[in-house]
GULUMVO-590912 format. One record per atom (N, C-alpha, C, CB): x, y, z. Coordinates in steps of 0.2 Angstrom, whole numbers, padded with zeros to 4 digits, always signed. Glycine has a CB too. Layout:
% GULUMVO-590912
XYZ...
% end
This chain:
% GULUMVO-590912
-0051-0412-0102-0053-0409-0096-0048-0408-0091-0058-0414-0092-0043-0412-0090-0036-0413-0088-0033-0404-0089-0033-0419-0094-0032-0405-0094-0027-0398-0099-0032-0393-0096-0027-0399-0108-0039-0394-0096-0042-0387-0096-0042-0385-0087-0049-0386-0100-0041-0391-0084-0041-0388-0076-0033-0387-0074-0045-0394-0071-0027-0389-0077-0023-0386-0077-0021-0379-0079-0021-0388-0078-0026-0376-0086-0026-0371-0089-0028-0365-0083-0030-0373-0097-0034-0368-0079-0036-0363-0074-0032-0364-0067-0045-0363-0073-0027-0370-0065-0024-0368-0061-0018-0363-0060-0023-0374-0059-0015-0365-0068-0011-0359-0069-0010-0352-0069-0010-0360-0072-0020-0351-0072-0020-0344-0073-0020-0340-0066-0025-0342-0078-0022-0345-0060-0025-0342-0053-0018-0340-0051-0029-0347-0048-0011-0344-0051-0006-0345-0049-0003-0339-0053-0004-0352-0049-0002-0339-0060+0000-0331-0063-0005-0325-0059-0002-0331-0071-0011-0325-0058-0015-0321-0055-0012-0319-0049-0021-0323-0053-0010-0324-0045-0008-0321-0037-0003-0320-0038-0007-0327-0031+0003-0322-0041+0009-0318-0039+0011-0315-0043+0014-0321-0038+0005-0307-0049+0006-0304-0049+0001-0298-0046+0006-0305-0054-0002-0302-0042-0007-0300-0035+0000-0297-0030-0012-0307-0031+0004-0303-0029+0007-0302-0024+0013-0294-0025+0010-0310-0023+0015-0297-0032+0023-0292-0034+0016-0284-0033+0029-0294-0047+0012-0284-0037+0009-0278-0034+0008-0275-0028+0005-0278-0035+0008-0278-0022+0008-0277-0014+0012-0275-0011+0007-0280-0010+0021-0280-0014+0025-0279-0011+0025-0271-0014+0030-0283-0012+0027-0270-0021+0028-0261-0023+0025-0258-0019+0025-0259-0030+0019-0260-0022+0013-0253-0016+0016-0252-0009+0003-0257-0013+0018-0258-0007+0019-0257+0001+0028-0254+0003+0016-0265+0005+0032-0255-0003+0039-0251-0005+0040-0246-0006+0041-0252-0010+0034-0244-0011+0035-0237-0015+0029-0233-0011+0032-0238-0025+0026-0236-0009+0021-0230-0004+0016-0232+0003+0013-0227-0010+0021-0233+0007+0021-0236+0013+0014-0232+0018+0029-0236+0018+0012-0226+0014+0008-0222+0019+0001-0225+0017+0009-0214+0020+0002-0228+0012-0007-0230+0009-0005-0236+0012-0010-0230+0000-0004-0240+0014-0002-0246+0017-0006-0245+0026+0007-0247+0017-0006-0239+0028-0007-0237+0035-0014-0241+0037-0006-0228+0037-0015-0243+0043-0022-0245+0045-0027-0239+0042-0022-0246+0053-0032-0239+0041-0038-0235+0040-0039-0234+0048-0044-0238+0035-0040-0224+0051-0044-0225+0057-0049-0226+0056-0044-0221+0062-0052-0228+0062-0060-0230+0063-0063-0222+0061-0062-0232+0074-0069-0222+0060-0072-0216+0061-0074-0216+0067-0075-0214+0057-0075-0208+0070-0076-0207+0076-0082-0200+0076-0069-0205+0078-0086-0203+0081-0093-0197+0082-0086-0190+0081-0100-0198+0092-0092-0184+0082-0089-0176+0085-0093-0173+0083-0082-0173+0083-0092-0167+0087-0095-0162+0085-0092-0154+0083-0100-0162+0089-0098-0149+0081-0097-0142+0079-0101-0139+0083-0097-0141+0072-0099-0135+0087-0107-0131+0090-0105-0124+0088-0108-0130+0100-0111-0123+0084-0109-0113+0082-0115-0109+0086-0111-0111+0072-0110-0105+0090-0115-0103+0097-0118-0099+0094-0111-0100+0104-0116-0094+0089-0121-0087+0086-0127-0088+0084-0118-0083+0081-0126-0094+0078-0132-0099+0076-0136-0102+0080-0131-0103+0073-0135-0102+0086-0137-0110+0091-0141-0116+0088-0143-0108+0097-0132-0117+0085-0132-0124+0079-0129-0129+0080-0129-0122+0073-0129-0135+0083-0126-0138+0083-0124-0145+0079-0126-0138+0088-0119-0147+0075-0117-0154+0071-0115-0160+0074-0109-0153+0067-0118-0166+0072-0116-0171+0073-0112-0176+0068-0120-0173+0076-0105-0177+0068-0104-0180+0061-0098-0188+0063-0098-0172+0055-0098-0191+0058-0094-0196+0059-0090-0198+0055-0097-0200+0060-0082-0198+0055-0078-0198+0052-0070-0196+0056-0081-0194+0047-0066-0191+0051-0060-0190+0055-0062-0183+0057-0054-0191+0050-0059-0184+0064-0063-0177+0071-0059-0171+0067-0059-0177+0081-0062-0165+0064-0061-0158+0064-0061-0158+0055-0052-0155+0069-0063-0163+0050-0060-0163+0044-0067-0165+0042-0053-0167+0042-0070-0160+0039-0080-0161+0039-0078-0167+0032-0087-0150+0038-0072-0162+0027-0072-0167+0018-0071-0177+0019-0062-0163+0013-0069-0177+0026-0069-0184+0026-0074-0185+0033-0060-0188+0026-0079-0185+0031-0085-0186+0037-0092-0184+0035-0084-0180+0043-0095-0190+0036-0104-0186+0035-0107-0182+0041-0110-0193+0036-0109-0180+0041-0115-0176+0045-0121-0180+0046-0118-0170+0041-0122-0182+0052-0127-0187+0053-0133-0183+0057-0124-0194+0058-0133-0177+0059-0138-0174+0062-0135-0166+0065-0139-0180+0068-0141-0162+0061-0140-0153+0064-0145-0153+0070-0143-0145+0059-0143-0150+0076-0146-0150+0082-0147-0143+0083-0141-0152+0088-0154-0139+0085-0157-0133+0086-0154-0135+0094-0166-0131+0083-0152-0131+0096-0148-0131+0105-0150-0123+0105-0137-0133+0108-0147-0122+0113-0148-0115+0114-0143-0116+0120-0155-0111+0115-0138-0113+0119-0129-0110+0122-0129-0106+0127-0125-0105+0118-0123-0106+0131-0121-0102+0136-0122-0094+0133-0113-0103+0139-0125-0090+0138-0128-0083+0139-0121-0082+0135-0131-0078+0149-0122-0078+0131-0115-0074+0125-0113-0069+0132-0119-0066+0114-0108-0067+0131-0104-0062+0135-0104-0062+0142-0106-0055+0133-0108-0069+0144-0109-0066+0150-0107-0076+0155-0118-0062+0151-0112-0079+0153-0108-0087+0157-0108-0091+0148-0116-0093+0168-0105-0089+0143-0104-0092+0137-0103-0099+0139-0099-0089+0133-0104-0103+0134-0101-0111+0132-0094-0108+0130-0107-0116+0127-0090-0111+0135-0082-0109+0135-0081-0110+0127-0078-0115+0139-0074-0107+0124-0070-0107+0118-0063-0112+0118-0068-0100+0116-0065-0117+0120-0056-0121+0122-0050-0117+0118-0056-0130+0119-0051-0113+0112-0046-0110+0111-0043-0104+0118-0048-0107+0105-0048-0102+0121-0045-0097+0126-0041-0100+0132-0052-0092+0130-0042-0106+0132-0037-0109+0135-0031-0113+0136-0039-0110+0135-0033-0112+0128-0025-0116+0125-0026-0123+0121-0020-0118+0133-0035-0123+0121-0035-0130+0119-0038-0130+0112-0039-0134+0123-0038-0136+0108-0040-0138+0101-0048-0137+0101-0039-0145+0100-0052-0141+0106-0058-0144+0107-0059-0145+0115-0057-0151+0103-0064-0147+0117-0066-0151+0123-0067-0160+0119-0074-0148+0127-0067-0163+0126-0070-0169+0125-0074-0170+0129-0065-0174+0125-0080-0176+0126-0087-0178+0128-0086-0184+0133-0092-0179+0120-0085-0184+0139-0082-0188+0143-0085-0192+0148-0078-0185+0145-0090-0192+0149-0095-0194+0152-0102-0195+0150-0095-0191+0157-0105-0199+0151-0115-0197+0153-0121-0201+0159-0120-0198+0145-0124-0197+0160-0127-0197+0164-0135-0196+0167-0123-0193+0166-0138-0201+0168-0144-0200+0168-0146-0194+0173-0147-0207+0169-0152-0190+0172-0154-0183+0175-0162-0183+0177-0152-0178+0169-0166-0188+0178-0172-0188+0177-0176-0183+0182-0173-0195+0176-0173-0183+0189-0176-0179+0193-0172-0173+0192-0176-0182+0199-0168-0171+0187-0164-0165+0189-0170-0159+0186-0155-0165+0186-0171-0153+0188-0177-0150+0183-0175-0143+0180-0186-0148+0188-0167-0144+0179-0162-0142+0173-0159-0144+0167-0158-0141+0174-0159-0151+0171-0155-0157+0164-0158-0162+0162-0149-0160+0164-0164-0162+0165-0168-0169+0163-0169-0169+0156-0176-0170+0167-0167-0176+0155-0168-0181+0156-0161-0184+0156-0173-0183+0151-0156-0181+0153-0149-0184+0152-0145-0178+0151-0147-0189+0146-0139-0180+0153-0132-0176+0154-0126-0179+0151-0130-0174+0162-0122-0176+0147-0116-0179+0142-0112-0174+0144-0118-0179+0133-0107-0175+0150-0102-0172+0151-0096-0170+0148-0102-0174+0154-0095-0162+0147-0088-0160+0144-0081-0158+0148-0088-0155+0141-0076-0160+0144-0070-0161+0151-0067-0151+0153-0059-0167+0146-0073-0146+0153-0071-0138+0153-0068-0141+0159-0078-0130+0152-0062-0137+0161-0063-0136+0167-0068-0133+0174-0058-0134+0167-0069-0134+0179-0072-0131+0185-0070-0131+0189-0076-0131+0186-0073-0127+0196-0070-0125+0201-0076-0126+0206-0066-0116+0201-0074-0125+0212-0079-0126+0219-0082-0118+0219-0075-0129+0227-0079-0113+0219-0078-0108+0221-0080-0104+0213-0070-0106+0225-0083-0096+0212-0082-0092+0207-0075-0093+0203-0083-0086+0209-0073-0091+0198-0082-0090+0192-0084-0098+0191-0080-0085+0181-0083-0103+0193-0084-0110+0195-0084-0112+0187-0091-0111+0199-0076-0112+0182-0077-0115+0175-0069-0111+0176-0085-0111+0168-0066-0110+0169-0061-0111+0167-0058-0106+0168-0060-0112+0162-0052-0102+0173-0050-0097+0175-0040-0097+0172-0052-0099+0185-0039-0094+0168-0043-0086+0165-0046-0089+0160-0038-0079+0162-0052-0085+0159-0056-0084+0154-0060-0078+0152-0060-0088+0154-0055-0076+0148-0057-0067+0147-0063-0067+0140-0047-0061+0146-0067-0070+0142-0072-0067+0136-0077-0061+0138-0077-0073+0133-0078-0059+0145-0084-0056+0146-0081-0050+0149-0090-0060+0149-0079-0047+0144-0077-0039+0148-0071-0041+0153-0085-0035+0154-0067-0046+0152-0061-0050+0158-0065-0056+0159-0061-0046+0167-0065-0058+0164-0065-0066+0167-0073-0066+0167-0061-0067+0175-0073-0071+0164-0081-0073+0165-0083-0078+0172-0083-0078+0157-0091-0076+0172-0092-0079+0178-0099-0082+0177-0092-0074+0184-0098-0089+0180-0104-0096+0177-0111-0095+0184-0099-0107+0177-0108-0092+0186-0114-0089+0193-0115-0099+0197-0127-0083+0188-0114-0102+0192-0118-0108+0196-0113-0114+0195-0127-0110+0191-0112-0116+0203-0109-0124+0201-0108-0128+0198-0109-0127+0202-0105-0135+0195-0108-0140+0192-0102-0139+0185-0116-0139+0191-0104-0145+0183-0101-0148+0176-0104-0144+0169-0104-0158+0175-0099-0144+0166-0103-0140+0159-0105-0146+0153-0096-0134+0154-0108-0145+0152-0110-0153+0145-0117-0151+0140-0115-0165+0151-0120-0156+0137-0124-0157+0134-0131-0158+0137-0122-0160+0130-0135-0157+0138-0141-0158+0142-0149-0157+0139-0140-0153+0148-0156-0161+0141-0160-0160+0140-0161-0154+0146-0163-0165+0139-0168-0153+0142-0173-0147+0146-0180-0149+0149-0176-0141+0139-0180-0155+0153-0186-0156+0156-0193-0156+0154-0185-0153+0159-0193-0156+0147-0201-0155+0144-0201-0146+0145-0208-0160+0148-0197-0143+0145-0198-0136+0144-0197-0132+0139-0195-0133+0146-0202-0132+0134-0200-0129+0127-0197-0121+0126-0206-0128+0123-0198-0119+0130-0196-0111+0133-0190-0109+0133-0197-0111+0140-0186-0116+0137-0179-0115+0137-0177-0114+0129-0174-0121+0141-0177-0116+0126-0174-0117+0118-0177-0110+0115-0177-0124+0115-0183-0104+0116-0186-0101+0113-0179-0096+0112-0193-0100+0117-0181-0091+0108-0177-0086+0106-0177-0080+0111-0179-0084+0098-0183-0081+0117-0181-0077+0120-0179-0078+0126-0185-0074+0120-0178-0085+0127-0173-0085+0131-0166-0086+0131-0175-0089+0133-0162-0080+0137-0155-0078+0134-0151-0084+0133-0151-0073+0138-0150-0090+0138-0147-0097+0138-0146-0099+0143-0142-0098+0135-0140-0103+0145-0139-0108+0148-0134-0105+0152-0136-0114+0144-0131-0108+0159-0124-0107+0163-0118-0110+0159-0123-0111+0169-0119-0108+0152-0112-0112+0147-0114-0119+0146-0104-0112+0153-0118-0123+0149-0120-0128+0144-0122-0129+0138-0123-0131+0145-0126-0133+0134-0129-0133+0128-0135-0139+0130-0124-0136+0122-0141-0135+0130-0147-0137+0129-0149-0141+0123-0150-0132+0128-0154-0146+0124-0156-0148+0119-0163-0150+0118-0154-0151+0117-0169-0152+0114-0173-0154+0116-0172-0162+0119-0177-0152+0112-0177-0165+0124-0176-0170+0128-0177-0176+0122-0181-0169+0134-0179-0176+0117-0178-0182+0111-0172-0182+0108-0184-0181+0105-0168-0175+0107-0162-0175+0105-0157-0177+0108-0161-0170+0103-0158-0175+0116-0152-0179+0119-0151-0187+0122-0152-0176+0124-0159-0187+0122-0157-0194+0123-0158-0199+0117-0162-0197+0128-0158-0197+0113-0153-0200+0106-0146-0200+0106-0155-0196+0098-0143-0195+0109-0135-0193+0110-0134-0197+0115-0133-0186+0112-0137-0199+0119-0136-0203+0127-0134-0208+0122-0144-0206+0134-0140-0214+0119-0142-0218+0117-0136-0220+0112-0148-0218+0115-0133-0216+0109-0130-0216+0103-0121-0217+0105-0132-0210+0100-0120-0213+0109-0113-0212+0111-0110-0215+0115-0111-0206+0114-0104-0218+0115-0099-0223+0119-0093-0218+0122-0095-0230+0113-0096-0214+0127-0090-0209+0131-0084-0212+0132-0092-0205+0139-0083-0219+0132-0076-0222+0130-0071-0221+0128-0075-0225+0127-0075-0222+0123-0073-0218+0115-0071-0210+0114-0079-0218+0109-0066-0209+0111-0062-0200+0112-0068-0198+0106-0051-0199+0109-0073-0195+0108-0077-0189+0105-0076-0182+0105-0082-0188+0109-0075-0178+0099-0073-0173+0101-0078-0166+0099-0066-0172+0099-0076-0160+0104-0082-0155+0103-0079-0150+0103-0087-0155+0109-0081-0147+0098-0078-0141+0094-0081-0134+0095-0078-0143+0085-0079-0129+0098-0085-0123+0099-0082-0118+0094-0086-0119+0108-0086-0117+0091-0084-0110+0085-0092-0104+0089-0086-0114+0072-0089-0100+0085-0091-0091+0087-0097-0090+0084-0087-0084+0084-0097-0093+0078-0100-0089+0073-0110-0095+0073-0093-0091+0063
% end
């Protein structure tokens, strides 16, 4: 009995410190697999021509290391005319999803609002200046924050014959407030607008 519980303390002791010489290497010979694993992180894709939008979780902009947790039917800033901004025309990557906000009496964005960092202005075109998508400088006609928003129990808004939004993104009022519910604006969320 003796011999055989020495037989297994030894083999654990061989085990580990060919456990160990294996870590040091790994962590010698290839220090980048060694790196912390990021967290994954919500983000999204909005494709304004489709009026499609992605929800995925993983690493932001790299769909091959990311699920797709949810396609959103929305409906987008009026094309050519007060669009949901391109952060490329500005110089940027993305927006980020930076706030939210309960909307319950608003009878544009009720039920919730999920605010994006677009820029805006007090004054015309009251959004990101320059921003030459619409024949020159585009103009949002209407004040206020650009974000993600319900439609008040208004199925309308979302229909195909209605042209869109002041550059926000619509959704229905079940889909946003799953996005309310879901998101930690803490947390760097990022929001990707593509054309197509």
């Amino acid at each position: 009995m003796k011999n055989r519980l020495s037989s297994i303390i030894k083999l654990f002791v061989v085990i580990g410190v060919f456990a160990l010489v294996a870590l040091v290497v790994r962590k010698e010979f290839f220090p980048e697999t060694m790196q912390t694993q990021e967290k994954p992180k919500y983000w999204f894709v909005l494709h304004r021509a489709s009026e499609k939008e992605e929800l995925f979780l993983g690493t932001p902009g790299d769909e091959s290391r990311s699920i797709r947790l949810k396609t959103f039917k929305i409906k987008p800033g009026v094309p050519g005319n007060k669009p949901t901004p391109l952060p490329e025309l500005i110089g940027r990557e993305y927006w980020l999803l930076i706030a939210k906000h309960e909307a319950f009496d608003n009878p544009e964005t009720a039920p919730y609002f999920l605010e994006l960092d677009v820029p805006i202005s007090e004054n015309e075109p009251y959004g990101p200046e320059p921003y030459l998508e619409c024949d020159g400088q585009c103009n949002w006609q209407l004040p206020g924050l650009f974000g993600l928003h319900g439609i008040a129990s208004d199925e309308s808004k979302l229909s195909s014959t209605n042209t869109g939004s002041s550059g926000c993104v619509r959704h229905t009022d079940a889909d946003i407030t799953y996005l309310y519910n879901l998101l930690d604006t803490s947390q760097e969320i990022r929001y990707y607008v593509r054309t197509d």
